[in-house]
Structures are given as structure tokens and as C-alpha cells.
C-alpha positions as CSV (number, residue, x, y, z in Angstrom):
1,X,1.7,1.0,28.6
2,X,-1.0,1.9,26.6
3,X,1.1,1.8,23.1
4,X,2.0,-1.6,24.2
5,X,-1.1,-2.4,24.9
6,X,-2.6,-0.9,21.3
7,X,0.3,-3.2,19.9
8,X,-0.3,-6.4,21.7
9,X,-4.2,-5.9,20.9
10,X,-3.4,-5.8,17.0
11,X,-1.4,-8.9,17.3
12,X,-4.5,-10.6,19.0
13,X,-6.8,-9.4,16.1
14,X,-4.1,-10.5,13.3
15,X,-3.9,-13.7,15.2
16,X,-7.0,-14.6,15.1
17,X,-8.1,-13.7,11.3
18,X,-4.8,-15.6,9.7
19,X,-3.3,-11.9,9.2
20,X,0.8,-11.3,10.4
21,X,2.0,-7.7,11.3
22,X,5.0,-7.2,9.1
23,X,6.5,-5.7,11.9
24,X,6.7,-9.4,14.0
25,X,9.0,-10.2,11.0
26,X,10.7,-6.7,10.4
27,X,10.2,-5.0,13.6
28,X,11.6,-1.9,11.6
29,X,10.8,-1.8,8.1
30,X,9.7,1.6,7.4
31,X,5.5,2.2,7.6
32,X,3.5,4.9,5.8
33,X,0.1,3.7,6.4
34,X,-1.7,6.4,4.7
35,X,-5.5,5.4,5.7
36,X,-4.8,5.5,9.3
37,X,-4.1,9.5,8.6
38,X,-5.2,12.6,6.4
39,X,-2.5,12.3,4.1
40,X,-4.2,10.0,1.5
41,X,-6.6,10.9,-1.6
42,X,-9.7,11.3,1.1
43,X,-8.5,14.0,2.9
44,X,-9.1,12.2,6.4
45,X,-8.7,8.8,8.5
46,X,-10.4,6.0,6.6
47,X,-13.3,3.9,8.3
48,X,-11.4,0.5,9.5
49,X,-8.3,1.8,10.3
50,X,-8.0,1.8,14.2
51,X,-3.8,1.8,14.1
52,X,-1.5,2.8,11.4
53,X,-0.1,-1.6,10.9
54,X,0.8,-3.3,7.9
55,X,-1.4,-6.9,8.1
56,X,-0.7,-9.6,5.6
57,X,-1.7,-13.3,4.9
58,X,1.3,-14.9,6.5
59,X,2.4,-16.2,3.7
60,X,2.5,-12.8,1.9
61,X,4.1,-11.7,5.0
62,X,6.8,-13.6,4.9
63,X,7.2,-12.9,1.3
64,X,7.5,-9.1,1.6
65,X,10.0,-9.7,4.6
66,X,12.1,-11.6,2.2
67,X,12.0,-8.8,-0.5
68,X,12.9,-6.4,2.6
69,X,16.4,-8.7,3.4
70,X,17.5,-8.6,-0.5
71,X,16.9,-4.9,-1.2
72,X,19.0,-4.3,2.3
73,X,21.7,-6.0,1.0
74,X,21.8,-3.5,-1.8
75,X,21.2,-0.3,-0.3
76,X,17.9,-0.1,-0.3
77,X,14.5,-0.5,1.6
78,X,11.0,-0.6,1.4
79,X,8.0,1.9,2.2
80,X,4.9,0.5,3.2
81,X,1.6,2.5,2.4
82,X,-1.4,-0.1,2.4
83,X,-1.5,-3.5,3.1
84,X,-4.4,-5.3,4.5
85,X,-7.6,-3.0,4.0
86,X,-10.9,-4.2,5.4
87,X,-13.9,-4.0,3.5
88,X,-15.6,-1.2,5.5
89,X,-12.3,1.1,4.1
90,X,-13.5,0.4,0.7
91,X,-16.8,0.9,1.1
92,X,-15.9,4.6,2.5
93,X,-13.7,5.2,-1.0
94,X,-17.0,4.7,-2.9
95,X,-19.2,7.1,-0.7
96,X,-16.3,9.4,-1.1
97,X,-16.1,9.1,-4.7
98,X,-19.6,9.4,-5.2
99,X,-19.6,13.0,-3.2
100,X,-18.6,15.2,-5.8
101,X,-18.6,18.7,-4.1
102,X,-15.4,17.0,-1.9
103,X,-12.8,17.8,-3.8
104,X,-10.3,18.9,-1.6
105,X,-7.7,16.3,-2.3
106,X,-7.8,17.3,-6.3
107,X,-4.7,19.0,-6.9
108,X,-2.6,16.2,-5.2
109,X,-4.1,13.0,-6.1
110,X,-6.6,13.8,-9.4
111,X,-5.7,16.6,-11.0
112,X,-6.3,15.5,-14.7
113,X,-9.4,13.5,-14.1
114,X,-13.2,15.0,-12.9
115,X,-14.0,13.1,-10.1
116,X,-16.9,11.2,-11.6
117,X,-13.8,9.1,-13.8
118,X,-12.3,7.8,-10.3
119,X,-14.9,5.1,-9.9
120,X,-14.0,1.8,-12.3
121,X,-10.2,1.8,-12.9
122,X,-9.2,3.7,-9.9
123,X,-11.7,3.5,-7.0
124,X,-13.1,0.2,-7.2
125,X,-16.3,-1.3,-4.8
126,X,-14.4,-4.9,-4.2
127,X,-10.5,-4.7,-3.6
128,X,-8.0,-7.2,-3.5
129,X,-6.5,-5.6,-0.5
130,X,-9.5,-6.7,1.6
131,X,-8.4,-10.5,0.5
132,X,-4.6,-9.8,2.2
133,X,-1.9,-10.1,0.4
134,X,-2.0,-7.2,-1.5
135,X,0.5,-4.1,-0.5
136,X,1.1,-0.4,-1.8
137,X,4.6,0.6,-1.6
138,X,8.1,2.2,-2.4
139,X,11.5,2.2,-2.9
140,X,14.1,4.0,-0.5
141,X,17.9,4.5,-1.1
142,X,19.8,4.3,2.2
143,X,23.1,4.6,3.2
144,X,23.7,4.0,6.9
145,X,20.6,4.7,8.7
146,X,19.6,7.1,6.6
147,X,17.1,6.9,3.6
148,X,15.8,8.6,0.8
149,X,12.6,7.5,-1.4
150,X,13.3,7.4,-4.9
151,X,11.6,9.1,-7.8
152,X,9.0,7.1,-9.1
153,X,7.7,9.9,-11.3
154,X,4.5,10.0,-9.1
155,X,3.1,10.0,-5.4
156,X,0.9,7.3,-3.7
157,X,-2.4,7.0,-5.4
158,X,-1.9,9.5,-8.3
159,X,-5.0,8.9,-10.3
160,X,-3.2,9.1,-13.9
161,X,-2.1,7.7,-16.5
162,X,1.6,8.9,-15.3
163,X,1.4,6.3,-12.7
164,X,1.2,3.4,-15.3
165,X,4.3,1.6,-14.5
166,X,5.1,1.5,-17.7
167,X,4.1,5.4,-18.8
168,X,6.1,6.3,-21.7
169,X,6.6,10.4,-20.1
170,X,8.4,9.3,-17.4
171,X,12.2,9.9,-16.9
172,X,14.6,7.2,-18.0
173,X,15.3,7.6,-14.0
174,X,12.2,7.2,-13.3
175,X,11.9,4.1,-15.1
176,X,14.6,2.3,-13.6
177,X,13.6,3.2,-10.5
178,X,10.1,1.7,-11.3
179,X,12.1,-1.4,-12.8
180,X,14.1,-1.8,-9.6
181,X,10.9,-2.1,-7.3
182,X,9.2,-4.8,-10.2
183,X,12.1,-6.9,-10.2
184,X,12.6,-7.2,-6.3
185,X,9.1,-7.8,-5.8
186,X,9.0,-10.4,-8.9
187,X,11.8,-11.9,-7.1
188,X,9.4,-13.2,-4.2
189,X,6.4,-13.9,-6.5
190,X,4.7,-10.5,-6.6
191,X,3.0,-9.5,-9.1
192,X,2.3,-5.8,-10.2
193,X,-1.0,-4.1,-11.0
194,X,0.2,-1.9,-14.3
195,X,-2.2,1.0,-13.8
196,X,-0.5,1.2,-10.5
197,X,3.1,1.3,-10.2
198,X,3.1,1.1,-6.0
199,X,0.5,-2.2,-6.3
200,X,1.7,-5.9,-5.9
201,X,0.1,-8.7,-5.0
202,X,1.2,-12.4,-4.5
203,X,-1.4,-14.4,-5.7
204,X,-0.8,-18.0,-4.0
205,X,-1.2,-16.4,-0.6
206,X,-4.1,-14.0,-1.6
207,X,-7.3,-15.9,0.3
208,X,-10.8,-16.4,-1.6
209,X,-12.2,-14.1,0.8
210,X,-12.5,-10.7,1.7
211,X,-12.5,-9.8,5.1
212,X,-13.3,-6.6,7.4
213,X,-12.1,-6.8,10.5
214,X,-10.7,-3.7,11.4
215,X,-6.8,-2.9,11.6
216,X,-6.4,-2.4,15.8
């Protein structure tokens, strides 16, 4: 009762704010959502994220759905990491990035970089995710019901040059695995952010403004 409960209040709050949970149009496309954890680049939960949902403008929503039905006709499915992030979330990625004894998280997410580099191209005080229809995802190979994530040469916000999606050291595999995920999500209008090979954004459903109501 009280997961149904959680899940009929986020529907409420998405309702109400012009956001869609993915899941009313995939109830089972496959959800990551990093924030709402301790596996991300902070090293704990993230301020704003009250359940692990994927919101979207509905018209991105819809979008991503129909990226979802043509990769499954080919074997493959989506990962969802980030969609909708509120503006308190982002304002807790500066404070992070401005405490420099933190840095637990190095190794895995900024290994080539001193942490005083993060803020600018990589941590930035105003995201597009905060305006909706902006999402951070993968690619999965599946046969049956089972899937595997495909190489992308990187993890989820690897702050490095290696996750350029077009880095020149990556493997040819790599590469076309990267090239796989661009061209599905060009299909629907997406558009890539290049320093960031997981980032995609459709721009005619992005709104003007940027909102912070929380994801519950």
C-alpha cells in the first residue's frame, strides 16, 4: 500500500507541473535513476530527489517512449539515468563541487581532472534538465528478457574527455555503439550534448523555465 501510494503521489506532483512519468507510457522500460541513490559522482542521495522516477515534459515523454518501441524492435532497450532534475539538485552539485576536501567519488567519476576543473563544462549552476526534456541514458542489448548494457567506452558522468561522443581513443566498438544510441534518439528529434555521450535533449518540448519541484 504504501509503494502505491509513493507512486500515485508522483503522478499527482507530475500532473500538476506539465511533467509525465515515463513509466505511464513504458510501465517497464528499465530505470537507473542515479540521484535518488549513492551510486552517482556525489557519493550520496541528491537534494530533490524523493523517488527514484524518470519525469519529462510530455511531449519529450512521448518522444523517448517512441525511441524505446523502435530500439525493441531491434533488440535493444534503453537505460534511464536522469531525466527531470529540479533546480535544488543542481544547486547541491555546485556546493559539492565547491567542497574540495570531498573527494571520495575521484577515482570513478574524475580521475583525470582536480576537482576545481568540474565547475564550467561539467558541473554547471543552471541545467537544462531542470527545464524537462532533457534525459541521461544508455543502450542495452537484449535477447528475451534478458539485457546487457553496451560499451560506451565510459560510465555515467565520467568527467573526461573519453566521454566526448565523438573521442577519437575510443574502440571502433565503442563507437558504433555510441553511433547506435545518436541515431535512435535523432530519430525522435533528440539532440546530443557532445561533451556527453549519455545527454539528449529535444528541444521543441524543452519549456522556457526551469522548475524545482521535487521528484515524489
Amino acid at each position: 500500500m504504501a509503494a502505491l501510494a509513493t507512486l500515485m503521489a508522483t503522478r499527482a506532483v507530475a500532473s500538476s507541473t506539465g511533467l509525465t512519468d515515463i513509466r505511464r507510457l513504458v510501465p517497464d522500460i528499465a530505470e537507473d535513476i542515479r540521484y535518488a541513490g549513492s551510486d552517482n559522482f556525489t557519493g550520496a542521495p541528491v537534494d530533490g530527489y524523493r523517488v527514484p522516477a524518470c519525469l519529462l515534459r510530455t511531449g519529450a515523454a512521448k518522444a523517448l517512449a517512441a525511441v524505446e518501441a523502435d530500439l525493441r524492435r531491434e533488440g535493444y532497450r534503453l537505460k534511464l539515468w536522469d531525466c527531470y532534475r529540479p533546480a535544488r539538485a543542481v544547486a547541491a552539485f555546485v556546493r559539492w563541487a565547491g567542497d574540495l576536501g570531498d573527494t571520495r567519488t575521484k577515482a570513478a567519476h574524475y580521475p583525470s581532472l582536480d576537482k576545481r576543473q568540474l565547475l564550467g563544462e561539467y558541473i554547471a549552476p543552471v541545467s537544462g534538465h531542470s527545464k524537462g526534456a532533457t534525459v541521461d541514458l544508455t543502450l542495452m542489448r537484449c535477447e528475451a528478457r534478458h539485457c546487457v548494457p553496451l560499451d560506451m567506452g565510459t560510465d555515467f558522468d565520467f568527467f573526461d574527455p573519453r566521454a566526448h561522443t565523438d573521442d577519437p581513443g575510443i574502440t571502433a566498438e565503442q563507437r558504433a555503439n555510441r553511433q547506435r544510441l545518436l541515431k535512435a534518439m535523432a530519430a525522435q528529434g533528440f539532440v546530443n550534448y557532445a561533451p556527453e555521450w549519455w545527454h539528449y535533449t529535444l528541444p521543441g518540448a524543452a519549456s522556457a523555465a526551469v522548475m524545482d519541484v521535487p521528484v515524489e
